[in-house]
C-alpha positions as CSV (number, residue, x, y, z in Angstrom):
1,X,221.1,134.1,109.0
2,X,218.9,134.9,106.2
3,X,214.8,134.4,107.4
4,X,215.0,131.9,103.6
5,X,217.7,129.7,105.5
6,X,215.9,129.9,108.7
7,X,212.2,128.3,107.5
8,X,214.3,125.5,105.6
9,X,216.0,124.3,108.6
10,X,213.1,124.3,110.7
11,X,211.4,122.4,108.0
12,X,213.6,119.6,107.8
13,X,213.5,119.5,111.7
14,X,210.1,119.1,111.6
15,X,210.1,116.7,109.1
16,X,212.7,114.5,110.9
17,X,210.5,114.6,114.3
18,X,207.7,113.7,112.5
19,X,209.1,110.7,110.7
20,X,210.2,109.3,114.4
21,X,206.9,109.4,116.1
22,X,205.3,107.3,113.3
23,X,208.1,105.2,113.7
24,X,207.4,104.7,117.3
25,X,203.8,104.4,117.2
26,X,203.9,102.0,114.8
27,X,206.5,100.0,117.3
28,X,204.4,100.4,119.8
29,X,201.0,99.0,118.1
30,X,202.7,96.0,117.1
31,X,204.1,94.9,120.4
32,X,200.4,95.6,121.8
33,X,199.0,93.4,119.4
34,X,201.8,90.9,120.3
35,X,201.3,90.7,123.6
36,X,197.5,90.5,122.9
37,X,197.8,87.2,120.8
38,X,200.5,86.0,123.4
39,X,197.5,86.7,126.0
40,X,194.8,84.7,124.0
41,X,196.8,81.6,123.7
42,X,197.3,80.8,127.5
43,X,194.2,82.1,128.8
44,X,191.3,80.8,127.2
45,X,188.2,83.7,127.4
46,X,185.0,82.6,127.0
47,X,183.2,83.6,124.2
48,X,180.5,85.9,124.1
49,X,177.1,84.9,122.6
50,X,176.9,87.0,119.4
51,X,173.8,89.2,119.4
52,X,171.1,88.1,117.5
53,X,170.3,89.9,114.1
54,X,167.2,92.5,113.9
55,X,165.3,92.1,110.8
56,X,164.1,95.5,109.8
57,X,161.9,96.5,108.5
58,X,159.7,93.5,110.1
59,X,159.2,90.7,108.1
60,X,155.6,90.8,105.6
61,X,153.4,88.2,107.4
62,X,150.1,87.3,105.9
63,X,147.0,88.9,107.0
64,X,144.1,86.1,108.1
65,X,141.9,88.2,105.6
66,X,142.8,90.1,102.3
67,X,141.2,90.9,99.3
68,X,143.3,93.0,96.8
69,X,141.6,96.1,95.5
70,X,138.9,95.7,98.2
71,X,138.2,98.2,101.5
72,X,136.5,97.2,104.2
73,X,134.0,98.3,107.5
74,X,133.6,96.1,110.2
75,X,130.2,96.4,111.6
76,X,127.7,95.6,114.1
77,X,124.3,93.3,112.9
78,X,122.1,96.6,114.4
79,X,124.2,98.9,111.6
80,X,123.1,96.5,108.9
81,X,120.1,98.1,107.2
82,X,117.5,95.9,106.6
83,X,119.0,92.7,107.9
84,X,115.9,92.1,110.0
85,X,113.3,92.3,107.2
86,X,114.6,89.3,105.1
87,X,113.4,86.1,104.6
88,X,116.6,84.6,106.3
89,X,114.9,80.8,106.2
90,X,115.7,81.2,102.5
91,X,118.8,82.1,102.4
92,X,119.3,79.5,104.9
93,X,118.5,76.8,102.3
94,X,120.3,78.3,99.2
95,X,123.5,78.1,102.3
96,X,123.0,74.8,103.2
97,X,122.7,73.8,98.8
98,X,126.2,75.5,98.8
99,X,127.4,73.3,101.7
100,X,127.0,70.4,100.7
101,X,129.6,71.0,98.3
102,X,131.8,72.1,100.7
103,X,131.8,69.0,102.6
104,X,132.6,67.1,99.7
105,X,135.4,69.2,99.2
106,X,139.2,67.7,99.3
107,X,142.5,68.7,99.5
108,X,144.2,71.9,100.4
109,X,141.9,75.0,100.7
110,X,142.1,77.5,97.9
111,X,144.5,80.3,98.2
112,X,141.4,83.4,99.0
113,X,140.6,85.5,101.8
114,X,138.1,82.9,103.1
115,X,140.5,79.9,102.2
116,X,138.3,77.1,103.7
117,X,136.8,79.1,106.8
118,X,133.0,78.3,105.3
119,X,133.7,74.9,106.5
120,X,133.0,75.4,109.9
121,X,129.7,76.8,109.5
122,X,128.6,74.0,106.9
123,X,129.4,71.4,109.5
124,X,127.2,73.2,111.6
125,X,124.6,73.7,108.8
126,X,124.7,70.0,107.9
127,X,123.0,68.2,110.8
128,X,120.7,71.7,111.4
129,X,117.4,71.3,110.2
130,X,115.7,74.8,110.6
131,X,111.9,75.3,109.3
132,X,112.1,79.0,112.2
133,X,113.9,82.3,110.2
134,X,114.2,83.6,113.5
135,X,116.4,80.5,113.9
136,X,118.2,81.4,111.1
137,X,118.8,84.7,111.5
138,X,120.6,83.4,114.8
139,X,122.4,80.9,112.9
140,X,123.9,83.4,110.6
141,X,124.7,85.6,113.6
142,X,126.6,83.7,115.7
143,X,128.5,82.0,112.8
144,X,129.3,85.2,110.8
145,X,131.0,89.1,111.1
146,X,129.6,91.7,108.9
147,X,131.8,93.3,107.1
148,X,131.2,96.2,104.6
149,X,132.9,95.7,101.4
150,X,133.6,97.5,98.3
151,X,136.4,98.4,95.5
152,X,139.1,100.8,97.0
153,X,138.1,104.4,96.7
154,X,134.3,103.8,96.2
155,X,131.5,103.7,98.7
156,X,129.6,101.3,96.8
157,X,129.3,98.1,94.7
158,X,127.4,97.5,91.5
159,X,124.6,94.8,90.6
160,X,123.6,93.4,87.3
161,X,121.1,90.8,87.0
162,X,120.8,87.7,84.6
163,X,118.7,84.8,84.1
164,X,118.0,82.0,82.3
165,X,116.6,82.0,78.5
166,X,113.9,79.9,77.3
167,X,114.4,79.4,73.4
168,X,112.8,77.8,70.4
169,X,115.2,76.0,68.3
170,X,115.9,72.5,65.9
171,X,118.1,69.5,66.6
172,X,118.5,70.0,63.2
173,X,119.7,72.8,60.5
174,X,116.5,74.0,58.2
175,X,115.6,77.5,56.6
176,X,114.2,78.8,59.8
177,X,116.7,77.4,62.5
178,X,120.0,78.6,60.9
179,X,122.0,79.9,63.7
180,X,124.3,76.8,65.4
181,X,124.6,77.2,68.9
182,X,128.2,74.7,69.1
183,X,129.8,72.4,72.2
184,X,133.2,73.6,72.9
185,X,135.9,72.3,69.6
186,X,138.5,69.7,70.3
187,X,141.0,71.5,69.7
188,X,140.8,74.6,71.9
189,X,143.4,74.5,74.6
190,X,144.6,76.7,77.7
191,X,147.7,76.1,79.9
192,X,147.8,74.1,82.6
193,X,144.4,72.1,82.2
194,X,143.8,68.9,79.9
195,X,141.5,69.5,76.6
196,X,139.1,67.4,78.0
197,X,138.9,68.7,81.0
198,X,135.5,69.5,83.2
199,X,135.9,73.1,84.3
200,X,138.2,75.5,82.3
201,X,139.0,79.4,83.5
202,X,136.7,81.9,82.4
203,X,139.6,84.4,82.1
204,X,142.8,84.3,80.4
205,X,144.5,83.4,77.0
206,X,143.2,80.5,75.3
207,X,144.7,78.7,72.3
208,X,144.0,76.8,69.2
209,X,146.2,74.0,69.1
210,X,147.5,73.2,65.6
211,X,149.8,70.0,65.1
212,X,151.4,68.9,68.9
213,X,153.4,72.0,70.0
214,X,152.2,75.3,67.9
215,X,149.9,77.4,69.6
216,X,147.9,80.4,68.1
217,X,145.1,82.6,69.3
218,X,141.6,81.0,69.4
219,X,139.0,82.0,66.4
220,X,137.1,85.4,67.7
221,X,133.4,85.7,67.2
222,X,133.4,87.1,63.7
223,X,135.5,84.5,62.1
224,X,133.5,81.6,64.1
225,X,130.0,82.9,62.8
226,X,131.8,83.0,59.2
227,X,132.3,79.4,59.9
228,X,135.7,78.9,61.3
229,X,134.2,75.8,63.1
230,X,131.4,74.8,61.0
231,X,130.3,71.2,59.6
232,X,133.0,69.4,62.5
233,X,130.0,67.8,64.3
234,X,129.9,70.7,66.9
235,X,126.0,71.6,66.3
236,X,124.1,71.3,69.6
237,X,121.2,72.8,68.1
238,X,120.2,75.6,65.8
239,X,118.4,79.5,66.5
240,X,116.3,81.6,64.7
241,X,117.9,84.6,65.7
242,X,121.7,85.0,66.0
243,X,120.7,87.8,68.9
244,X,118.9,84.9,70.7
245,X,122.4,82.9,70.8
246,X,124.2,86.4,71.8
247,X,122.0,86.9,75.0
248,X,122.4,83.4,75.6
249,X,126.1,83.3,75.7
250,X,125.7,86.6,78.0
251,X,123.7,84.5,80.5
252,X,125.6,81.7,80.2
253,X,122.6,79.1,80.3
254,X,119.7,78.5,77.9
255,X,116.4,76.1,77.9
256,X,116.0,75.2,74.3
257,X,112.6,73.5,72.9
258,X,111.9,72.1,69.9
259,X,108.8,71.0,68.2
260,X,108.2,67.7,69.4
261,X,108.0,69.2,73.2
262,X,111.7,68.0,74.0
263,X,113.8,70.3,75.7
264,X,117.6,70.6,76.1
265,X,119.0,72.7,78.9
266,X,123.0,74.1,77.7
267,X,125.0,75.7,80.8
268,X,128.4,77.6,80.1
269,X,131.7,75.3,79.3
270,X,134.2,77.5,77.7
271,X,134.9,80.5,75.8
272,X,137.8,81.5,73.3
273,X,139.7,83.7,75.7
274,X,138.9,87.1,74.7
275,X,137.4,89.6,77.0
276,X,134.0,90.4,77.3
277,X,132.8,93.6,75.1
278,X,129.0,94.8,76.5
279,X,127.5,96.0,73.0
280,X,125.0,98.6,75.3
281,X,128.2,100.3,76.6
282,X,128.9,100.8,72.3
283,X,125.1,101.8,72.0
284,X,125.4,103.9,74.6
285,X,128.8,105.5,73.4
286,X,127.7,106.0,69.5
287,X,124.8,108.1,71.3
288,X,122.0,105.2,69.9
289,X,119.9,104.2,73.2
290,X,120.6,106.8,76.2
291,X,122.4,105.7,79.4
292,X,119.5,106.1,81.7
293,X,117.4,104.0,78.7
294,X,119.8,100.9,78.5
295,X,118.2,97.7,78.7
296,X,118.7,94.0,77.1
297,X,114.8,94.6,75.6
298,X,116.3,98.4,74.3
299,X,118.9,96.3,72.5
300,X,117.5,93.5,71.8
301,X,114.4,95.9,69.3
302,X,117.4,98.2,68.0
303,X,119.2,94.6,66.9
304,X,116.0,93.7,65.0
305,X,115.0,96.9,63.6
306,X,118.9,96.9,62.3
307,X,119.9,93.8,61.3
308,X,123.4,94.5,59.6
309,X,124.1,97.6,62.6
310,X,123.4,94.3,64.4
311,X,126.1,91.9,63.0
312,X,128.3,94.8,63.4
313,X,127.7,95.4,66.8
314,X,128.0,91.5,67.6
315,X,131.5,91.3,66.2
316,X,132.3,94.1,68.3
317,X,132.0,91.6,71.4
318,X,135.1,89.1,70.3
319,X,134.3,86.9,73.2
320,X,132.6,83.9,72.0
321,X,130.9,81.2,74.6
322,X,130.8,77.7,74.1
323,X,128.4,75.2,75.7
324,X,127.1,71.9,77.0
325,X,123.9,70.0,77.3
326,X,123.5,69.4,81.3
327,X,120.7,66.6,82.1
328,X,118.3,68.6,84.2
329,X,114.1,68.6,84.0
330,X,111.9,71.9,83.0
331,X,111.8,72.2,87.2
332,X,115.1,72.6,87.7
333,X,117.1,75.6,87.7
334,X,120.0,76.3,85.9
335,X,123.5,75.2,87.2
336,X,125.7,77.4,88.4
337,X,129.8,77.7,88.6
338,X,129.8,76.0,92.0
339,X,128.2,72.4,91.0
340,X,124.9,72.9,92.2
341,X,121.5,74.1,90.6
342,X,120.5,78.0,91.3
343,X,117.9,79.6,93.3
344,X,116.0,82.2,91.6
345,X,116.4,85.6,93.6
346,X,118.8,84.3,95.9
347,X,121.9,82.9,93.6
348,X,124.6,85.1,92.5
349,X,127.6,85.4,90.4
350,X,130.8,86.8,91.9
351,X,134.2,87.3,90.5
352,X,135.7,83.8,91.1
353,X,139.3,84.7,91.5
354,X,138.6,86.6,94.7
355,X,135.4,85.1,96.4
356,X,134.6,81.4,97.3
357,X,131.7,79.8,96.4
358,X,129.0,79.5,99.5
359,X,129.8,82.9,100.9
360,X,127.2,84.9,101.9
361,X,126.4,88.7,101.1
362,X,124.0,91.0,101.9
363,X,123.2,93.5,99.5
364,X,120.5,96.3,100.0
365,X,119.4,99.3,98.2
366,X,117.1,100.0,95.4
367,X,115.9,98.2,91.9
368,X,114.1,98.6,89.9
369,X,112.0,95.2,90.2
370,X,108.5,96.3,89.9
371,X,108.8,98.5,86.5
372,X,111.9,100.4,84.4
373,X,111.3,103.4,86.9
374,X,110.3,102.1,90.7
375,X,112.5,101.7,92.8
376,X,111.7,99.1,94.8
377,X,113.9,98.2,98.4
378,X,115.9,95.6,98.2
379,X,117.7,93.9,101.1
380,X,118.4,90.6,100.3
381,X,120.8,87.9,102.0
382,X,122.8,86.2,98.8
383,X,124.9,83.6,98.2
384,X,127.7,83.3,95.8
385,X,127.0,80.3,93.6
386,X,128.1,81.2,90.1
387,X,130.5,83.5,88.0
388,X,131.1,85.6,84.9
389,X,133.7,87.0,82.4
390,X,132.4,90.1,83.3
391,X,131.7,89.8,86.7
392,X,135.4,91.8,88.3
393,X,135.5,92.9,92.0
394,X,135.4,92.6,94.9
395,X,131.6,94.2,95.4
396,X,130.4,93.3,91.7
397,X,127.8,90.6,91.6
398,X,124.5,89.0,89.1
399,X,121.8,88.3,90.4
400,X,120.2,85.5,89.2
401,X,116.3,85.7,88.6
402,X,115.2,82.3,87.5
403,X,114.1,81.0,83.7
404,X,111.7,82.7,81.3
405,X,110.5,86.1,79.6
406,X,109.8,87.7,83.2
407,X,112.9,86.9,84.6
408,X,115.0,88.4,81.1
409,X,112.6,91.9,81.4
410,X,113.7,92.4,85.4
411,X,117.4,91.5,85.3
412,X,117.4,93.1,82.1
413,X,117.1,96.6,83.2
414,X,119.7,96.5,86.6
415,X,122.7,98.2,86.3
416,X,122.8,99.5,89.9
417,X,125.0,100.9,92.9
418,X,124.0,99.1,96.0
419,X,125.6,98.2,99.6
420,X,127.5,95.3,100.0
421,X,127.9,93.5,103.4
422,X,130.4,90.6,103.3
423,X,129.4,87.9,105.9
424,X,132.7,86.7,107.2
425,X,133.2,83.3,109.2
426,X,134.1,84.3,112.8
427,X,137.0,82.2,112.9
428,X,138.9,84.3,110.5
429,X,140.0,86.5,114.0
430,X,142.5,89.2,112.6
431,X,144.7,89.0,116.5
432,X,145.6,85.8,114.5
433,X,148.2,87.9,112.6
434,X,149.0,89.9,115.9
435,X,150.2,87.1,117.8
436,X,152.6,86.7,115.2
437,X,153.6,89.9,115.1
438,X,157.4,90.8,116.4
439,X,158.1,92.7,119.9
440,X,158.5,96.2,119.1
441,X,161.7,98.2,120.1
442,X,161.5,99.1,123.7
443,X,160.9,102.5,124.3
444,X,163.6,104.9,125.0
445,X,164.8,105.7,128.5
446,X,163.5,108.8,130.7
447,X,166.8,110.8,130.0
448,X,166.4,110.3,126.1
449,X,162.8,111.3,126.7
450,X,163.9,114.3,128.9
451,X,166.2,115.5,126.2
452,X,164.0,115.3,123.3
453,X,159.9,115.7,124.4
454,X,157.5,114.2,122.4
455,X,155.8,117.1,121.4
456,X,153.6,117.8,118.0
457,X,155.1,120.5,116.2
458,X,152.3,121.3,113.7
459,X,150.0,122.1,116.7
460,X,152.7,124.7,118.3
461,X,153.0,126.1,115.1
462,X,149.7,126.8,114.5
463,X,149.1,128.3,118.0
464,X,152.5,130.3,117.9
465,X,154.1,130.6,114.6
466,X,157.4,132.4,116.5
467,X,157.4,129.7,119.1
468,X,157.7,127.2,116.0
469,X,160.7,128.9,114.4
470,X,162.4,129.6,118.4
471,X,162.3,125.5,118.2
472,X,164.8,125.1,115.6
473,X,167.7,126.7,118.1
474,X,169.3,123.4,120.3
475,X,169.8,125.9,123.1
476,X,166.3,126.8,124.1
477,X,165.0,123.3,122.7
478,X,167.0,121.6,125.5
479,X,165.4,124.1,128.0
480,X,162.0,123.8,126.5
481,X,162.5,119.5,127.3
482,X,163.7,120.3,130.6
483,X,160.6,122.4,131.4
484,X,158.0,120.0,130.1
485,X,160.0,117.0,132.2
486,X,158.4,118.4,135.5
487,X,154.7,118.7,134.0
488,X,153.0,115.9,135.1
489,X,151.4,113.7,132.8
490,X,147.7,111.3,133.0
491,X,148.9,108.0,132.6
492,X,146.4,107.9,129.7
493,X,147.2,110.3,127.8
494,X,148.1,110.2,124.1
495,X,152.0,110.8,123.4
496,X,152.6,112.5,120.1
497,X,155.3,111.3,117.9
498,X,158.7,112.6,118.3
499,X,159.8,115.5,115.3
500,X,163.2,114.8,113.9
501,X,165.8,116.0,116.3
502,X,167.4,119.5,114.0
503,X,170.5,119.9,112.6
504,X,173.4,122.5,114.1
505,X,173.1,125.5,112.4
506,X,176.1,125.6,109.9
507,X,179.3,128.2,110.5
508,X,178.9,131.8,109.4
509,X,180.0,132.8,106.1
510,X,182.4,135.2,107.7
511,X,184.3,137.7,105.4
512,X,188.0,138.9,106.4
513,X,188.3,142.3,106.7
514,X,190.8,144.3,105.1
515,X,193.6,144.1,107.8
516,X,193.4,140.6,107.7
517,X,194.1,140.5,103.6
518,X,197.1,142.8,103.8
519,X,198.8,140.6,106.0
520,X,198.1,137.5,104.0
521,X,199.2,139.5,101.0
522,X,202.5,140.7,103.0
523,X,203.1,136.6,103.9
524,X,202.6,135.6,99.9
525,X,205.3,137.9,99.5
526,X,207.8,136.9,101.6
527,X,207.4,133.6,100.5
């Protein structure tokens, strides 16, 4: 028979063969599954509890304390430079003004890293009479942490100062006093809080509100001074100098006296929801008052000895503040953002949307206090009372340096790096978070950790770089494990994390050699 007639009938063979074992595994699965269900339904099997899902990765619980954009350093009160030179007794007092508000306080705590945690120090403040600073350097010890803070990536925070303006000025609008200093318009709205409401935001968008539903950006500060607002009853008062009103609204407060021997004190109420602009950062850019020069006296000369550079300059800062008369006495300071009045050299302002107001800091370096060029120590215990448009961070803070000229020339020239020590209420324990914290996996089994040691392979690579590359092969890595297995290891000692386990090394590219192609080309032709 030909060798053509020979593969086709062993083909079809094949093919019929084939075709019956399928046909009889198939027979064979079905009866099993058969005889399975006929199984199930006379002999009920208890079910098995299903295993319970893993959640991986673990679940994102909140951390007891978190400030975003912030780094922090726990430390010990003996690390803390200059903590034991301070006048704690004051800072005591400027504490206990801040508790009192939060004792008053009602309601669910506010959604910050300290939430409501400074309420267990005010209770203990509140019925703790202390005339001792040695006392109250104990009472801040053994109620707070310290913990260094500042903006992620930098070793430091950064201090400005302000204070309080005392101004001469009209009830009413004559050649000389031509510069209204206005209440905050009727009509200036921002979501989510009432027109007439007590305390708006210091940041955001904020809106004029024309008719009942259309909402457009407020007036900026150039179309306000050319009178966006004028004659609608707004006046408070009237200026000299529109660069009086500007370093007002910087400050946020202002004493005000007029010629009878009245005065009006004006504290911060709203603004018109655009940022802050600091006209010495333009001076200092347009290469007018050097950086190491800047000061509010610098700008305030350049402003007079250039009065339309000035009006320029102004309009450059869009933010505009509004005000409102508070009914305080010469003696009294100036009100800050927490409810309360401030204390000179001990108040400051802090960015509001991270910090809560009664927290202490501790802030030491070097100022300038004494003159433009000393640099005088300062290590000072602080406590967050107020805030700012322009105060953004977690380690940015004003200090606030009471009323008057004085006051304006010190805080006029900080703009300063300085240390910032965070005193955190102890009951804000970070093993809070722990304790909710998942069961690890359990740890593999001594023949798992026979077969693969937990070795570190960058430190045998940089002793031996051959030994590294001899690693890769499975053969002598599964020899290399079975020869550390019989070192003995300290209990203590520190287990290096496992490297990946490496891949087989893949087939050889193998070329057939000419034998092998004539006999392939021999079977093409047969075929």
């Amino acid at each position: 028979m030909a060798p053509e007639a020979l593969i086709k009938v062993f083909l079809k063979n094949s093919a019929t063969a084939l075709c019956a074992g399928v046909v009889a595994l198939s027979s064979f699965s079905l009866g099993a599954e058969a005889a399975r269900r006929h199984y199930r339904s006379h002999h009920h099997l208890p079910e098995l509890p299903a295993a319970p899902p893993r959640h991986l990765p673990y679940p994102q619980l909140p951390l007891p304390f978190e400030i975003p954009g912030a780094q922090y350093l726990p430390l010990a009160w003996a690390d803390v430079k200059g903590w034991s030179d301070d006048d704690h007794l004051a800072a005591y007092k400027t504490f206990r003004a801040s508790c009192r508000s939060i004792n008053g306080q009602t309601g669910a705590p506010e959604p910050k890293a300290l939430g409501a945690s400074l309420s267990e120090p005010c209770r203990a403040a509140k019925s703790l009479e202390l005339t001792d600073d040695a006392k109250a350097k104990t009472f801040f010890e053994q109620n707070f942490a310290p913990l260094r803070i500042s903006r992620l990536g930098e070793p430091d925070g950064f201090v400005t100062g302000y204070y309080e303006p005392v101004l001469e000025g009209s009830r009413t609008q004559t050649d000389v006093y031509n510069v209204p200093v206005y209440r905050r318009p009727s009509n200036l709205f921002v979501r989510g809080y009432k027109q007439d409401s007590v305390s708006l935001p210091n940041k955001g968008p904020v809106y004029r509100k024309i008719g009942r539903r259309k909402l457009v950006p407020y007036y900026d500060r150039g179309e306000i001074e050319d009178g966006k607002i004028a004659g609608r009853g707004l006046e408070i008062a009237w200026l000299k100098d529109p660069t009086d009103l500007l370093f007002a609204q910087i400050q946020g407060s202002a004493r005000i006296k007029f010629d009878d021997g009245t005065t009006v004190r004006l504290n911060y109420d709203a603004y018109n929801g655009y940022p802050y602009t600091a006209v010495g950062r333009i001076l200092i850019e347009r290469g007018i008052i050097p950086k190491e020069e800047m000061s509010m006296q610098k700008i305030r000369e350049w402003m007079a000895q250039n009065p339309d550079g000035a009006r320029e300059l102004r309009r450059q800062n869009r933010a505009y503040i509004f005000f409102r008369e508070v009914n305080l006495s010469d003696k009294d300071e100036a009100v800050g953002a927490q409810g309360i009045p401030l204390t000179a050299g001990r108040s400051i302002a802090v960015d509001k949307s991270l910090h809560v107001y009664g927290t202490p800091f501790f802030i030491e370096g070097e100022l300038p206090i004494d003159s433009e060029r000393s640099k005088t120590p300062f290590h000072r215990l602080m406590i967050a009372q107020d805030t700012g448009s322009a105060i953004i961070g977690p380690a940015r803070a004003d200090l606030y340096f009471g009323a008057g000229h004085e006051a304006g020339r010190v805080s006029g020239r900080l703009r300063h790096a300085m240390h910032f020590v965070m005193l955190v209420p102890k009951s804000l324990d970070p093993t809070m978070r722990g304790a909710r914290l998942p069961v690890p996996d359990p740890r593999p089994s001594e023949k798992i950790a026979k077969l693969f040691p937990q070795t570190d392979p960058a430190k045998d690579s940089a002793k031996d770089p051959k030994s590294a590359a001899a690693a890769v092969k499975p053969a002598e890595s599964s020899k290399a494990g079975a020869a550390s297995s019989t070192v003995p290891q300290a209990r203590d000692a520190t287990v290096a994390v496992a490297s990946p386990v490496p891949l087989p090394e893949p087939r050889p590219n193998i070329k057939p050699d000419r034998e092998q192609r004539k006999r392939v080309n021999r079977r093409s032709n047969w075929q």
